[in-house]
N, CA, C and O atoms as CSV, one atom per row, in Angstrom:
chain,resi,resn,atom,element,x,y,z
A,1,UNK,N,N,109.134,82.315,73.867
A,1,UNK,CA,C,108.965,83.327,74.886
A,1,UNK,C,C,107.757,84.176,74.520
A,1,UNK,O,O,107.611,84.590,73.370
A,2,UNK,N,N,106.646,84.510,75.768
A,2,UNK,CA,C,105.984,85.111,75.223
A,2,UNK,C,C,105.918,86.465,76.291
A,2,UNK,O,O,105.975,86.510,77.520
A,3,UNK,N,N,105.738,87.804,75.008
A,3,UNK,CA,C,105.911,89.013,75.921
A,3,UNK,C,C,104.475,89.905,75.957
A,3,UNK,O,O,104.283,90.979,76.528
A,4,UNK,N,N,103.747,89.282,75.338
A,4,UNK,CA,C,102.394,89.938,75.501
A,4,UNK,C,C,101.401,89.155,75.388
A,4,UNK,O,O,101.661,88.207,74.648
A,5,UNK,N,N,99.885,89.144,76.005
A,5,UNK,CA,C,98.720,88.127,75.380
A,5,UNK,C,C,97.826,88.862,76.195
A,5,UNK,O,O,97.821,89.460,77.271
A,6,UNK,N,N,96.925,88.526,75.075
A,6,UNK,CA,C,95.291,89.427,75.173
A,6,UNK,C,C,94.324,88.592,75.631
A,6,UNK,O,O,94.105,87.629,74.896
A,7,UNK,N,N,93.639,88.674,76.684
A,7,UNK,CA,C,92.312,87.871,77.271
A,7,UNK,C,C,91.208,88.127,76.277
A,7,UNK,O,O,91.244,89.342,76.084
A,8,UNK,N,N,90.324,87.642,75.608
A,8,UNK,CA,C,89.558,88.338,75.330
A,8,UNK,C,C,88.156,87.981,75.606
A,8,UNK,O,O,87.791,86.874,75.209
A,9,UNK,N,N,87.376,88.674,76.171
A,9,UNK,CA,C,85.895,88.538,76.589
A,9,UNK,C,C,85.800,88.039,77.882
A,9,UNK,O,O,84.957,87.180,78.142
A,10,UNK,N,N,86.811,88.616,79.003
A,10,UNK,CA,C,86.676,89.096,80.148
A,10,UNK,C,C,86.279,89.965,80.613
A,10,UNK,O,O,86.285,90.925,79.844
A,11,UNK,N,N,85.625,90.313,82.232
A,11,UNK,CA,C,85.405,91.405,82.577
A,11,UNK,C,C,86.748,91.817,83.569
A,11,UNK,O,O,86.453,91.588,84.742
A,12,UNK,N,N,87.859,92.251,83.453
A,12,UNK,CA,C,89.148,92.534,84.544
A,12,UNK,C,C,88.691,92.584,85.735
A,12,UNK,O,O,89.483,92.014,86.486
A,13,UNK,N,N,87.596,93.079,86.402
A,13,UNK,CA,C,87.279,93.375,87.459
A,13,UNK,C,C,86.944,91.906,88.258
A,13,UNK,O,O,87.348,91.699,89.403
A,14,UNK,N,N,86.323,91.138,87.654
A,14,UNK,CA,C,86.370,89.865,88.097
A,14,UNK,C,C,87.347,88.784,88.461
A,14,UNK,O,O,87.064,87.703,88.978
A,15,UNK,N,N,88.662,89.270,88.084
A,15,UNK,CA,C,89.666,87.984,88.071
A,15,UNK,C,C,90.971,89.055,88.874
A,15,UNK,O,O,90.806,90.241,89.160
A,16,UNK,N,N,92.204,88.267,89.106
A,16,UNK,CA,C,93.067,88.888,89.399
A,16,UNK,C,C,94.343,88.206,89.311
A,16,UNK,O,O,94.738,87.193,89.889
A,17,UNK,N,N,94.740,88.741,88.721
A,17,UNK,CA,C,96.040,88.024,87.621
A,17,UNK,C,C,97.627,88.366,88.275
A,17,UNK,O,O,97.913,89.342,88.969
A,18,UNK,N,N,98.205,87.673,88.000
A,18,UNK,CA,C,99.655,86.952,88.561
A,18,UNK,C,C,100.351,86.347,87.704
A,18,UNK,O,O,99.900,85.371,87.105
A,19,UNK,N,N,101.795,86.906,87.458
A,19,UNK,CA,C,102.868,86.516,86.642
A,19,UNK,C,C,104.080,85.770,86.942
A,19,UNK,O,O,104.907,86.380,87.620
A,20,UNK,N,N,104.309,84.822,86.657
A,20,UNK,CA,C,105.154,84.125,87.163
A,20,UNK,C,C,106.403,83.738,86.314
A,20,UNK,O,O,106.007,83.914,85.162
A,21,UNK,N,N,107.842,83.258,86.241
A,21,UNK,CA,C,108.446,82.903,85.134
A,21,UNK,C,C,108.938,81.601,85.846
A,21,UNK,O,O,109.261,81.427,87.021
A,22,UNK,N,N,108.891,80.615,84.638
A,22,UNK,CA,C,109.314,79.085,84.900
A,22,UNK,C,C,110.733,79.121,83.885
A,22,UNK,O,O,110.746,79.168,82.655
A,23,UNK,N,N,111.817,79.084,84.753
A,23,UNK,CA,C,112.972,78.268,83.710
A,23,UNK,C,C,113.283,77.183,83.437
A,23,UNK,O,O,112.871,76.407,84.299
A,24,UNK,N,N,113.785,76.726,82.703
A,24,UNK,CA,C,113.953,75.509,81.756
A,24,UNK,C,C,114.286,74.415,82.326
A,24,UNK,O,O,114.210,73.312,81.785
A,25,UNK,N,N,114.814,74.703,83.848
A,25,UNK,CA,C,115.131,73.545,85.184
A,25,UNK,C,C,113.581,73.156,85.804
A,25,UNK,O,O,113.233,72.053,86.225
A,26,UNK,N,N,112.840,74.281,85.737
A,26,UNK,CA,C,111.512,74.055,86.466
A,26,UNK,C,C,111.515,74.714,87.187
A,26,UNK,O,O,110.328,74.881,87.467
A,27,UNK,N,N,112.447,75.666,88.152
A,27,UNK,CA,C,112.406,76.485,89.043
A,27,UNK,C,C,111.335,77.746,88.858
A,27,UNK,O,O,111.539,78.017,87.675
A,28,UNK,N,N,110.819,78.218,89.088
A,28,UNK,CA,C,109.820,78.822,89.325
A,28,UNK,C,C,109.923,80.054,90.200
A,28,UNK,O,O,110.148,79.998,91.409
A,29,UNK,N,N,109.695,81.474,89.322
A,29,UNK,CA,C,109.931,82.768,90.234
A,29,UNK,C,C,108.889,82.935,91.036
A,29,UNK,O,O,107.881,82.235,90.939
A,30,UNK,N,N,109.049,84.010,92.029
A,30,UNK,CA,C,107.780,84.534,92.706
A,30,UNK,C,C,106.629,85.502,92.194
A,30,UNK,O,O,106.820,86.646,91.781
A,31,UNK,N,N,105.392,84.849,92.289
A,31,UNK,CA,C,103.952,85.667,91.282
A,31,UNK,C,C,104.255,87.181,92.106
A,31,UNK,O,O,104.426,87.490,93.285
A,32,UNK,N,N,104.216,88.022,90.638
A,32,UNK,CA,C,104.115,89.009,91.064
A,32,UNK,C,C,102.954,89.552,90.242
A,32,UNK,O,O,102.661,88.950,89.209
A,33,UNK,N,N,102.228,90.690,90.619
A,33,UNK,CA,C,100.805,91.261,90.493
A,33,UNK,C,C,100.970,92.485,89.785
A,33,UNK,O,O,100.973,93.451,90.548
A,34,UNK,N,N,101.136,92.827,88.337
A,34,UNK,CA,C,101.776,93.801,87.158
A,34,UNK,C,C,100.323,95.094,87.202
A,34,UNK,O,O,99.797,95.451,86.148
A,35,UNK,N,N,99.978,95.508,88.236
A,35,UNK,CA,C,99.338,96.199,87.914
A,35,UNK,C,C,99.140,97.689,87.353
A,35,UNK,O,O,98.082,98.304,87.216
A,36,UNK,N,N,100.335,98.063,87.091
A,36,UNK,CA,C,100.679,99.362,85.852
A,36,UNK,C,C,100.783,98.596,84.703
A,36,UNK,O,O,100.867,99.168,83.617
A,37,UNK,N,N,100.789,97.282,84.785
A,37,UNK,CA,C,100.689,96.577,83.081
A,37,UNK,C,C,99.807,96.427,82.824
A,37,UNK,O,O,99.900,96.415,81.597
A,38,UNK,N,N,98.268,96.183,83.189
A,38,UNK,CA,C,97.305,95.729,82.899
A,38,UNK,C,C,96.263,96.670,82.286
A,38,UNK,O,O,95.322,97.154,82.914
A,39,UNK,N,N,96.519,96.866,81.056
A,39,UNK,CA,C,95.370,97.679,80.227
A,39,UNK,C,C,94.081,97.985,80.506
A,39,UNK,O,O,94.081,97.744,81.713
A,40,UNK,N,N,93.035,98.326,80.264
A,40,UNK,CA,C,91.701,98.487,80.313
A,40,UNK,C,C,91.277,98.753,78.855
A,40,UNK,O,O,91.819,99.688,78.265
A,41,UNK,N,N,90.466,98.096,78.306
A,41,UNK,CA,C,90.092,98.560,76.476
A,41,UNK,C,C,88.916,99.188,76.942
A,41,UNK,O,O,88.155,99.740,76.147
């Protein structure tokens, strides 16, 4: 399981990111768009 990961040597402004969770059947949640999660360094 992973609960955190760092891009590194992106510009954020360029891309736009979507989270999804796959369970172990394959079923697949709906992308959702974490944008109070997404840091700025």
């Amino acid at each position: 399981m992973v609960n955190e990961y760092t891009l590194e040597g992106i510009v954020i402004d360029n891309f736009l990111f979507g989270v999804a969770a796959v369970g172990h059947d394959g079923n697949e949640s709906q992308v959702v768009f974490p944008e109070g999660l997404i840091r700025r360094r």
